[in-house]
ZASE-985336 format. One record per residue (C-alpha): x, y, z. Coordinates in nm, 2 decimals, padded with zeros to 4 digits, always signed. Each point is the difference from the previous one (the first is absolute). Example, Ala and Ser with C-alpha at 12.3 -4.5 7.8 and 13.67 -1.06 7.14 Angstrom:
! ZASE-985336
        x        y        z
   +01.23   -00.45   +00.78
   +00.14   +00.34   -00.07
***
This chain:
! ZASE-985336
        x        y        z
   +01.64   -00.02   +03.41
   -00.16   -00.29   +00.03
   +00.05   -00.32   -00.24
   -00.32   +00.06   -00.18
   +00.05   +00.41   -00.03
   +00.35   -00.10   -00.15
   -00.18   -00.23   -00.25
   -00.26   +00.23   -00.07
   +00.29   +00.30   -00.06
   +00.20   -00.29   -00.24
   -00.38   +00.00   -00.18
   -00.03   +00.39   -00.07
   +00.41   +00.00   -00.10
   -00.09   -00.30   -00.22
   -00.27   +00.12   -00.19
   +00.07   +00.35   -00.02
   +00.33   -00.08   -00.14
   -00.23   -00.20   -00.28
   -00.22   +00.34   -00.04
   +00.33   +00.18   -00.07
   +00.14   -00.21   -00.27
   -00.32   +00.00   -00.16
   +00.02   +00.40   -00.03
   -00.11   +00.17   +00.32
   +00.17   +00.22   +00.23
   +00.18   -00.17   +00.27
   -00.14   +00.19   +00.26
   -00.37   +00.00   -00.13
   +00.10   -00.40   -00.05
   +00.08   -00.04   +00.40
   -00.29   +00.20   +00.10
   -00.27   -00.19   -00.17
   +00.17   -00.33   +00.08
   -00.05   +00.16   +00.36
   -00.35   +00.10   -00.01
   -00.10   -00.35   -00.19
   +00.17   -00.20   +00.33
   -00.15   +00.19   +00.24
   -00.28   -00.14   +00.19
   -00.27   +00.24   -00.08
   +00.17   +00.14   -00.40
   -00.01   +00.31   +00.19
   +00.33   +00.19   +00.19
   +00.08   +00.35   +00.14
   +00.32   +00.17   -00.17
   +00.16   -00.03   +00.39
   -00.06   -00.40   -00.04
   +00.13   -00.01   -00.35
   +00.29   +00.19   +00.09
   +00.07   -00.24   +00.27
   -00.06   -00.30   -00.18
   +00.22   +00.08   -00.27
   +00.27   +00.19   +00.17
   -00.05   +00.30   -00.24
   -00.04   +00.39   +00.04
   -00.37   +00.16   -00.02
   +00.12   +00.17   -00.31
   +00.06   -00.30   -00.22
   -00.34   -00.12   +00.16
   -00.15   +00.27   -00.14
   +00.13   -00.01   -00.34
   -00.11   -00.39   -00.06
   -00.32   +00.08   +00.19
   -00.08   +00.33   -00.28
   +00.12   -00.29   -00.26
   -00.22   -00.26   +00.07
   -00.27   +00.26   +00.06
   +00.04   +00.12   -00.37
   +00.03   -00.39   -00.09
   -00.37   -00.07   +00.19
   +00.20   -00.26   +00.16
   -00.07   +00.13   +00.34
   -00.22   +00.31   +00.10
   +00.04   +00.22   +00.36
   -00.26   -00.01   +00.29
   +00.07   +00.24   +00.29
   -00.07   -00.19   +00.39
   -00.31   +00.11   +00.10
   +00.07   +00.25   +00.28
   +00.34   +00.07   -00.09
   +00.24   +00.17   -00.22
   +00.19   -00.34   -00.10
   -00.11   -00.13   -00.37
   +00.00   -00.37   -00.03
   +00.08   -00.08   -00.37
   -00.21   -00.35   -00.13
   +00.01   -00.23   -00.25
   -00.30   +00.03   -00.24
   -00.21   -00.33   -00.01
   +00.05   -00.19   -00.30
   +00.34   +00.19   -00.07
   +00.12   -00.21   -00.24
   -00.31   -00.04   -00.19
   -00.03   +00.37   -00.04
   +00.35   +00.02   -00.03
   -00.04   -00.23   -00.35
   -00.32   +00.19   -00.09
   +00.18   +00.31   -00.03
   +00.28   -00.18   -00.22
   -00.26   -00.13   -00.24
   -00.13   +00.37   -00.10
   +00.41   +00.08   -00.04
   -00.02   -00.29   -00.22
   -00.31   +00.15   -00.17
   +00.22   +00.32   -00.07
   +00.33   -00.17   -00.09
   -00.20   -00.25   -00.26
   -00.17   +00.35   -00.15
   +00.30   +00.18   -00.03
   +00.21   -00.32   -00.18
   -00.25   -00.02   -00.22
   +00.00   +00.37   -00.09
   +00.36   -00.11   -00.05
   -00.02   -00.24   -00.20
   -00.24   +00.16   -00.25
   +00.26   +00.32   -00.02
   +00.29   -00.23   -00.05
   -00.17   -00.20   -00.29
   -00.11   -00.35   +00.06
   +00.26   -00.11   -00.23
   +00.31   +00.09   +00.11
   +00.18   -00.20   +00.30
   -00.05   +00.25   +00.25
   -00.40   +00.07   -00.03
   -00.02   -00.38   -00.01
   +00.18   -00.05   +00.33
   -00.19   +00.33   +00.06
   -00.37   -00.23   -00.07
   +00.13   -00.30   +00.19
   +00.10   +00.19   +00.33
   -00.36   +00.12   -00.04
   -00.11   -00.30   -00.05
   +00.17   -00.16   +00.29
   -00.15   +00.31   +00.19
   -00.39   -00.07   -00.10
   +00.05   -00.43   +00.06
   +00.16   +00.07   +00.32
   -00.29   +00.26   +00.16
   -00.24   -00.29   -00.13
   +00.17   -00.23   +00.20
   +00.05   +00.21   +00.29
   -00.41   +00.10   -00.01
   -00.08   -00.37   +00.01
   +00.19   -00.08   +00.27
   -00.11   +00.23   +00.20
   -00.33   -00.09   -00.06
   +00.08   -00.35   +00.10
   +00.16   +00.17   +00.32
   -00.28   +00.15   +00.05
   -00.23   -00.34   +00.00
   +00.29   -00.17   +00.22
   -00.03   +00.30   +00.24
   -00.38   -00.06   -00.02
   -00.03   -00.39   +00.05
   +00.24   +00.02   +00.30
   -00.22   +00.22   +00.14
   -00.31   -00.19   -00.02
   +00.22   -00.30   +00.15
***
């Protein structure tokens, strides 16, 4: 392994170990670190497996989680029976789209909540607040991704 390949491996160990702490699986965690280092955000489960020094089986487990996650999607080689699996452009974008309709659904459901549990008692005001954290932080989280959006948009045109 050369000196850059061993940096490169430090990366994905390094950053998948942030994924993990955060809340995703370890092994979906190394594979996306993976597939977000590689050259083309595109690798075989043969390279995976070599890359990480892992069996096909756990590559297939974080590969069907970040499938269900729409972090990364499978393409088969054209002409044979290998799938490539591939990072979906944008991941992260989408990735914080789809948490803004869970915060849609949390928000709906707190306030739901908080009406049952009486807006006067301490737990339907904590109840209305969480809620209210909920709907300030999706308008936030809208915005900037709007302004992503621009950014993405004027660097382009650059």
């Amino acid at each position: 392994m050369t000196s850059n390949e061993e940096d490169v491996a430090r990366f994905v160990e390094r950053f998948a170990a942030e994924l993990t702490q955060a809340g995703m699986q370890r092994m979906a965690s190394r594979v996306f670190a993976a597939l977000l280092a590689s050259e083309a955000g595109a690798l075989t489960s043969a390279e995976l497996a070599e890359q990480l020094q892992i069996s096909p089986a756990a590559i297939s487990g974080a590969v069907r989680y970040l499938t269900q996650v729409g972090m990364v999607s499978r393409e088969r080689d054209p002409g044979t029976r290998r799938d490539r699996y591939v990072l979906h452009n944008g991941v992260w974008y989408e990735t914080f789209t789809r948490r803004d309709q869970i915060l849609t659904r949390w928000e709906k459901v707190l306030r739901d909540g908080a009406e049952i549990l009486g807006p006067d008692t301490p737990a339907g005001a904590r109840t209305a607040e969480t809620a209210e954290f909920f709907e300030f932080l999706q308008k936030e989280m809208l915005a900037t991704m709007d302004r992503w959006r621009e950014h993405l948009a004027a660097k382009t045109r650059a």
